[in-house]
C-alpha positions in Angstrom: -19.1 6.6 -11.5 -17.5 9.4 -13.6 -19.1 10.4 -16.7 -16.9 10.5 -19.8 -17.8 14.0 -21.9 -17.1 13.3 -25.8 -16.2 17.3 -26.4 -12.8 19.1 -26.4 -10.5 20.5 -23.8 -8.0 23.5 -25.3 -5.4 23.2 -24.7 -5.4 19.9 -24.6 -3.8 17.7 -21.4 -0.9 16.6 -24.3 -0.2 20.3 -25.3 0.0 21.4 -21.2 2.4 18.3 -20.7 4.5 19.8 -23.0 5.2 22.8 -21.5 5.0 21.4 -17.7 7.3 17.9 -18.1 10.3 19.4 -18.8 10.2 21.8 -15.6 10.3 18.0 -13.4 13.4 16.6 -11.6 13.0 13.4 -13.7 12.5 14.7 -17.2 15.0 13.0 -19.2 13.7 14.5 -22.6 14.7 17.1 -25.0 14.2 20.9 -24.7 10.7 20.0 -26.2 8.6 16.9 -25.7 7.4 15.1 -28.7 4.0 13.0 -26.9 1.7 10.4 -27.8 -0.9 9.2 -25.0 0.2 5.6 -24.9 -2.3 3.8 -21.6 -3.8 4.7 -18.4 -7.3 4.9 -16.3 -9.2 6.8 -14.2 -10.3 7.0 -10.3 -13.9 7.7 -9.2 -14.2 11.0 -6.4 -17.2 9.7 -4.2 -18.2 13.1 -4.1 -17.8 13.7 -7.8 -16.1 16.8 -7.8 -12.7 16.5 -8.5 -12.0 14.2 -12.5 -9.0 11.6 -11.6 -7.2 10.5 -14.0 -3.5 8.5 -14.5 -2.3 9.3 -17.9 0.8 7.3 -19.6 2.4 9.2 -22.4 5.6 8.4 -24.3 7.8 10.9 -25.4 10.4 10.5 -28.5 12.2 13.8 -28.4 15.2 11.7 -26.2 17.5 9.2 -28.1 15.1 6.2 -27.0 11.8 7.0 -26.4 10.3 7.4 -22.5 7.3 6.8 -20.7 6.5 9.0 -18.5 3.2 8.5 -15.6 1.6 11.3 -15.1 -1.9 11.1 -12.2 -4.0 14.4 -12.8 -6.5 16.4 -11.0 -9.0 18.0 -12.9 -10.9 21.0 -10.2 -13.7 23.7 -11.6 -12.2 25.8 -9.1 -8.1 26.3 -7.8 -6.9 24.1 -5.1 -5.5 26.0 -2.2 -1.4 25.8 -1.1 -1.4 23.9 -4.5 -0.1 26.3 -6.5 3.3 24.4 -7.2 1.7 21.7 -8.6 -0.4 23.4 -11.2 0.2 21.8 -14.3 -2.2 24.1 -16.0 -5.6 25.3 -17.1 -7.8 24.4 -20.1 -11.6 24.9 -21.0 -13.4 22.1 -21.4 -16.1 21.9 -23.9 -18.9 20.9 -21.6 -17.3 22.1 -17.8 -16.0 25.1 -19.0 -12.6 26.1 -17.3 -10.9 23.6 -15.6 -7.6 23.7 -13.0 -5.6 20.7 -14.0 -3.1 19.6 -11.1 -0.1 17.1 -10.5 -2.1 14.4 -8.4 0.9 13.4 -6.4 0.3 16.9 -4.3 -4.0 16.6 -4.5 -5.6 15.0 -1.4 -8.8 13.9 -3.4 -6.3 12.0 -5.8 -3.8 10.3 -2.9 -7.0 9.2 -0.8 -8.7 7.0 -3.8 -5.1 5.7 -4.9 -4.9 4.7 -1.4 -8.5 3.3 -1.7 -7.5 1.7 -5.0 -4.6 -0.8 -3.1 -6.8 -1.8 -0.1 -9.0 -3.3 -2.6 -12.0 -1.0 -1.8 -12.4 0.6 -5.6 -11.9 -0.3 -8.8 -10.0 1.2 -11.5 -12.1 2.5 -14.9 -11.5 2.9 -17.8 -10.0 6.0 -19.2 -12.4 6.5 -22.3 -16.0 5.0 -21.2 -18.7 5.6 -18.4 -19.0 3.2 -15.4 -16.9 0.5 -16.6 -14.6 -0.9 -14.9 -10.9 -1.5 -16.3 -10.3 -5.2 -16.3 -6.6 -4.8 -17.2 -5.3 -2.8 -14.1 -4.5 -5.2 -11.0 -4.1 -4.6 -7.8 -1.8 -6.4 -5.3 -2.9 -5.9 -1.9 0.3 -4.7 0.7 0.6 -7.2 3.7 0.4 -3.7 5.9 -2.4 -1.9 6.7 -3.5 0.8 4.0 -4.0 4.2 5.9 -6.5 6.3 4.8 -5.6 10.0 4.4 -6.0 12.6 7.8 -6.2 15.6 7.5 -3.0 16.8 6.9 -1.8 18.2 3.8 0.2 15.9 1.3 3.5 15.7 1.4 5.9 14.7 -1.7 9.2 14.2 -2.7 10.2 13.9 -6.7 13.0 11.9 -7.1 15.4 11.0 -10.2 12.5 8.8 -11.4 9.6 8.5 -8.8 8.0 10.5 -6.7 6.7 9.3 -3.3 4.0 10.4 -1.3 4.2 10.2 2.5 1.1 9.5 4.2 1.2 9.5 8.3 3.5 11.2 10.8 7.5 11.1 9.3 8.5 8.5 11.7 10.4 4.9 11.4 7.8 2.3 11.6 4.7 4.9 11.3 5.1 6.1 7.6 3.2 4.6 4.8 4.7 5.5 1.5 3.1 5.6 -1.6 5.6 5.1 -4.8 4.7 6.6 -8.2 7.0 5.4 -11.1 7.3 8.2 -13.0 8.9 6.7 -15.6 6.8 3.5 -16.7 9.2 0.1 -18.0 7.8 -3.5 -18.9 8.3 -5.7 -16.2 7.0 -7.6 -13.1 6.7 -6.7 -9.5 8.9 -9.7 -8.8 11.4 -6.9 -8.0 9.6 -5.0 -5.4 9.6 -5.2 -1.3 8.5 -8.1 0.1 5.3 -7.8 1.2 4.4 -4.3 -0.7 1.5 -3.7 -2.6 1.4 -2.7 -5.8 -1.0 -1.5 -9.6 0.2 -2.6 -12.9 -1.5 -2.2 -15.7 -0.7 -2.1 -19.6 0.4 1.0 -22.3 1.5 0.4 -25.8 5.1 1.2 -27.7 5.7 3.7 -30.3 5.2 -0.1 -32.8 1.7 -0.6 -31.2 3.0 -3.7 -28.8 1.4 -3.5 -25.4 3.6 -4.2 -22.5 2.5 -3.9 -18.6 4.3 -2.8 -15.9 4.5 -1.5 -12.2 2.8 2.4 -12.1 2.7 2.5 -8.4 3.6 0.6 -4.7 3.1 1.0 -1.5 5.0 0.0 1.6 5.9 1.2 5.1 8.5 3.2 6.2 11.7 3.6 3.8 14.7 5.5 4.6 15.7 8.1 1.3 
């Protein structure tokens, strides 16, 4: 289980989404983001050496405010090829300096989501030790859930999503993995038939929680 450090990080992961969110295909905000940390959890690495965590944050520089789904990567070292998916750097108060990635493009981060909808971990909780986070559910996929080879991830970011392909780029063979990039209330009562899915909860700017779907899974889809 991951231990939660009470110290600081500077720049903080709020101050690097400022700069980075506005550089992505489905940005929808102003010239600068105004953020608030609104929900989220974490991911255990079995080997404990890469910090996973999916961070919800809301941003009212728009007309209507946005939710925006963000999974990160935190390394003590860079991650090789990954360079395009650098969000940033930051020191942190106890691990010292600390590569923070987009998750979509980290193996490390794709294997334990995968992990997370075959039922085999748990999600925990964003801000305390070995616990596990009650309010993030899991729907299991009627297919098979891969793990990840050893091939490199591949990505696609979309107009609001960005999906993760995980086996060889062939009808019938290719697992997707769906990240809602931007986060709205709602059921999975409108998703594939048979896919899997996580929800779990973030709050408005008035403090009402809401849930809804951060990520499915299915087979093959065509673009």
């Amino acid at each position: 289980m991951a231990v939660i450090h009470e110290t600081t990080m500077v720049p903080t992961k709020v101050e690097l989404l400022k700069a980075w969110l506005p550089t992505r295909t489905w940005y929808r905000g102003g010239d600068t983001p105004v953020l608030r940390r609104v929900g989220g959890f974490r991911l255990d690495d079995p080997d404990g050496e890469v910090g996973i965590e999916v961070v919800a944050v809301t941003d009212s520089s728009a007309d209507e405010p946005i939710t925006y789904q963000v999974p990160f990567a935190y390394r003590g070292a860079p991650l090789e090829g990954a360079e395009d998916a650098l969000v940033g750097t930051s020191t942190h108060g106890v691990l010292g300096q600390r590569w923070l990635y987009d998750g979509t493009r980290d193996p490390v981060v794709v294997a334990q989501i995968l992990a997370l909808l075959s039922g085999a971990v748990r999600a925990q909780a964003q801000h305390e030790s070995s616990t596990v986070d009650e309010s993030v559910t899991v729907t299991v996929p009627d297919i098979a859930v891969p793990a990840l080879g050893s091939e490199p991830v591949s990505a696609e970011d979309g107009s609001t999503r960005t999906d993760i392909m995980v086996g060889a780029r062939v009808p019938g063979s290719t697992a997707i993995i769906r990240i809602n990039r931007i986060l709205r209330p709602g059921d999975a009562s409108s998703e594939s038939p048979g896919a899997g899915h996580v929800t779990a909860p973030w709050r408005l700017p008035d403090d009402t929680e809401v849930r809804g779907v951060f990520l499915t899974f299915a087979g093959h889809e065509e673009a």
